[in-house]
Each structure stands twice: as structure tokens, then as C-alpha cells.
VOFI-513255 format. One line per 5 residues: number of its first residue (from 1); for each residue y, z, x of C-alpha. Coordinates in Angstrom, 3 decimals. Example, Ala and Ser with C-alpha at 12.3 -4.5 7.8 and 13.67 -1.06 7.14 Angstrom:
BEGIN
1) -4.500:7.800:12.300  -1.060:7.140:13.670
This chain:
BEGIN
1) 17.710:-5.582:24.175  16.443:-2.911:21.845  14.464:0.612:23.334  10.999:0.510:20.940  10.235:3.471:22.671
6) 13.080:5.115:20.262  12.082:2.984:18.051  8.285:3.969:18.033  9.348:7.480:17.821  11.811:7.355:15.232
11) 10.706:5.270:12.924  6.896:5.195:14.053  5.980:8.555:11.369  7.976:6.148:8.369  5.617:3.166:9.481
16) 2.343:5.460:9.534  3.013:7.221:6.079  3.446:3.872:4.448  0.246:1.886:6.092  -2.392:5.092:5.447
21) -1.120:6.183:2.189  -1.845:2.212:0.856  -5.238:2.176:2.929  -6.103:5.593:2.970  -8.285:5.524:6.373
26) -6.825:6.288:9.846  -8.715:2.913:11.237  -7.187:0.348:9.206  -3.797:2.660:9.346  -3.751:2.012:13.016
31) -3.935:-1.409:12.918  -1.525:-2.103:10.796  0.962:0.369:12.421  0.395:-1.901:15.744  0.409:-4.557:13.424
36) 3.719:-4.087:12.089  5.467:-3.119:15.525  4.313:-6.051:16.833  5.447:-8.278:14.221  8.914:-6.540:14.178
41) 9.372:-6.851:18.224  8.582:-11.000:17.501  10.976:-11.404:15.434  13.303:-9.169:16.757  13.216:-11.620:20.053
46) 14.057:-14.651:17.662  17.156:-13.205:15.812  19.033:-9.716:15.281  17.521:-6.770:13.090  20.155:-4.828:11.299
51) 17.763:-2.504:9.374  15.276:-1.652:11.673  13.052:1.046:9.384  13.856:-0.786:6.768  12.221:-4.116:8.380
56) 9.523:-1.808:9.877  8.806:-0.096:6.458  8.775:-3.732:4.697  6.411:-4.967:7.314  3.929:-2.020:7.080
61) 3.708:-2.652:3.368  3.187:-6.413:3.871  0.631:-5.985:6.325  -1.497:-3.195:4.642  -1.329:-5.219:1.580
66) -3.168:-8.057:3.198  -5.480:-5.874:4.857  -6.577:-4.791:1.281  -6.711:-7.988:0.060  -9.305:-9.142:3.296
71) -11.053:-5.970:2.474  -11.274:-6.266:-1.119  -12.679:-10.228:-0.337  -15.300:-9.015:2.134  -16.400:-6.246:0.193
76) -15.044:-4.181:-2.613  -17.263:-1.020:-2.308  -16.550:-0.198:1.541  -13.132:0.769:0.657  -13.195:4.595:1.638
81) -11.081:6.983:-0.740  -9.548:9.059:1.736  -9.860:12.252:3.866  -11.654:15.396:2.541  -8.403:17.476:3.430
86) -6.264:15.664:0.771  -8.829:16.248:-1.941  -8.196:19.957:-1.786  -10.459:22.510:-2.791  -12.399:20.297:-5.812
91) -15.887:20.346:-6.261  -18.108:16.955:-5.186  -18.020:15.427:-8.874  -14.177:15.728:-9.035  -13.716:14.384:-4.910
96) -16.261:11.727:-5.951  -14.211:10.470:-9.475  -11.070:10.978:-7.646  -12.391:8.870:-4.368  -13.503:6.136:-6.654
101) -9.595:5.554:-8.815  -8.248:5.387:-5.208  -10.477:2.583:-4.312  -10.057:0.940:-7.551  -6.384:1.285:-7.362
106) -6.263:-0.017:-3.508  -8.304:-2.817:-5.135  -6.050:-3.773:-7.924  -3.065:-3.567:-5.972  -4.310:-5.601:-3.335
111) -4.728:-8.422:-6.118  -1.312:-8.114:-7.822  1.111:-11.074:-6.808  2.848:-10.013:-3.532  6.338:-9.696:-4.763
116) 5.050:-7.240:-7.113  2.564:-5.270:-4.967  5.433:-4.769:-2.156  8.058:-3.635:-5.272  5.374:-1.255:-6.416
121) 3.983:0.060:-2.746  7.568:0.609:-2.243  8.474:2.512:-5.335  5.563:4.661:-5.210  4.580:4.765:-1.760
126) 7.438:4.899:-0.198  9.289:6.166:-2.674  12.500:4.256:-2.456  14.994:3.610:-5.340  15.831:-0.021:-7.090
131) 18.296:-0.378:-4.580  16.837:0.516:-1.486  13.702:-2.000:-2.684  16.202:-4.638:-3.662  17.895:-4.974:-0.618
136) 14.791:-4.889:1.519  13.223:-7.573:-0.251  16.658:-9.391:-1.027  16.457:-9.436:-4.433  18.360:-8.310:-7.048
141) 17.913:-5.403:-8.416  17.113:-6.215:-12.115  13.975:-8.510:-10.335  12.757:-5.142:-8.705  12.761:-3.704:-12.594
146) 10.871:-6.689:-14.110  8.620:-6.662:-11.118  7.570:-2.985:-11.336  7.446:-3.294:-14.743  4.846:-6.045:-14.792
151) 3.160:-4.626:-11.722  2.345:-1.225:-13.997  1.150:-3.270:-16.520  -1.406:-5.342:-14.520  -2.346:-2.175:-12.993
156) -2.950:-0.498:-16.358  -4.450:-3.261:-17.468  -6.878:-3.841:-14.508  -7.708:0.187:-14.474  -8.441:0.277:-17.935
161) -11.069:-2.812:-17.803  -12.793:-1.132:-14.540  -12.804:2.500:-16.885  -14.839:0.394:-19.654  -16.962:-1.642:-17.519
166) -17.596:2.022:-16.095  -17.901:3.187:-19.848  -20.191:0.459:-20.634  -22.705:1.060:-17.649  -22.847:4.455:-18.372
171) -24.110:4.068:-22.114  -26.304:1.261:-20.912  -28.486:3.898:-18.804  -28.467:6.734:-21.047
């Protein structure tokens, strides 16, 4: 029998980092978090956990994933782009551009394929190395390269074709 009380309060800060840096509102954040603890303690009744922040941190990711994808389904402008504290001291045109690549990225991640939006949340997010990704995923560790690899391009790729649809509006109504 495991104590998630410890287990809240050890590895609950990991699990919160993870869910609002990919959704960026404290909201959704929550309900992942209880998402994810939830989901853990299930399966944790069925069979043994070995890595439990490394399940926890692997669930989090999962599950804030599919919340962008439901949000970016429903609808793709309600995204918010985060508090005003992490924006700093920059004036409203600079909070406003900088609000609108976080949505757009949140968007595009939350359409890559799952292997590679979990490889790339990872990486980034949770800033783990090839092997810490590899064996939470169980994959080797040359898949995690090819993964991020093609997970930056279809991020570049999507980013630059929202930047000149952007582009193109703008011309349109000058």
C-alpha cells in the first residue's frame, strides 16, 4: 500500500510544473493535476509502480496533451496565453504578440502525433534528457531523436504557415 499523501507532496510540485507550463492556466492545470493522480492511484491498485514521478510526470503530459487537443476542437481562440506575472515588465503590444505564439504553439502541439508531442513536452517542458524520455516512454533512445526531430519540424512548419496566414491578413487590410 503506497502513502499518496508523500506522494502528493513530493512529487505533486513535478506534476503541477508540467500540466500549467503545457496549458498555461491554473483551471485546466488543476484538473489535470487531479487528473493525473487519479489515474496513477488506478493503476497503481492493478500492478506495481517502480517510477512513481516518472509515471506521474508521463501522465501529466498525457493528460494535458488531450486537454489541448479537446480545447483546440471546441475552440481554438479561448486558449488563454498565460499569467500577466510571467510576461514581465513588456508593454501590451509585446504581452499581446507573445500571448498569441503561446496559444498557437499549445495549438500545434496539441495536433502533433502523441508519441511526438509527449517526446517534445518532455524535452522542453520538462526538460529531461534522451534517456530519461526513453525510458519513460519505453523506447529507445534513437526513436526519442527521430521523434523530436520530426516534432520540431511540424512545429516549424505549422508556426510558420500561422505567421503567413497572419502576414497575409495583415496586407489584406492595409
Amino acid at each position: 500500500m503506497q502513502d499518496w499523501q508523500t506522494i502528493v507532496a513530493e512529487c505533486g510540485p513535478l506534476v503541477w510544473r508540467t500540466a500549467y507550463r503545457l496549458l498555461g492556466n491554473h483551471a485546466d492545470a488543476a484538473d489535470c493535476f487531479q487528473e493525473t493522480f487519479l489515474a496513477a492511484w488506478e493503476l497503481s491498485r492493478r500492478q506495481p509502480v517502480r517510477n512513481m514521478s516518472g509515471l506521474l510526470v508521463r501522465l501529466a503530459t498525457t493528460r494535458a496533451i488531450d486537454r489541448l487537443r479537446q480545447m483546440s476542437r471546441r475552440e481554438r481562440g479561448q486558449v488563454e496565453g498565460g499569467d500577466r506575472d510571467e510576461m514581465g515588465d513588456r508593454g501590451p503590444a509585446d504581452q499581446a504578440q507573445a500571448q498569441e505564439l503561446v496559444r498557437q504553439l499549445r495549438e500545434v502541439i496539441g495536433r502533433l502525433p502523441a508519441q511526438e508531442a509527449k517526446v517534445f513536452c518532455l524535452r522542453y517542458l520538462s526538460e529531461m534528457s534522451y534517456r530519461q524520455i526513453a525510458g519513460q516512454l519505453g523506447i529507445g533512445i534513437n526513436v526519442v531523436g527521430v521523434s523530436l526531430y520530426r516534432a520540431k519540424a511540424r512545429l516549424r512548419e505549422a508556426l510558420g504557415a500561422l505567421q503567413t496566414n497572419e502576414d497575409e491578413v495583415s496586407h489584406e487590410e492595409a
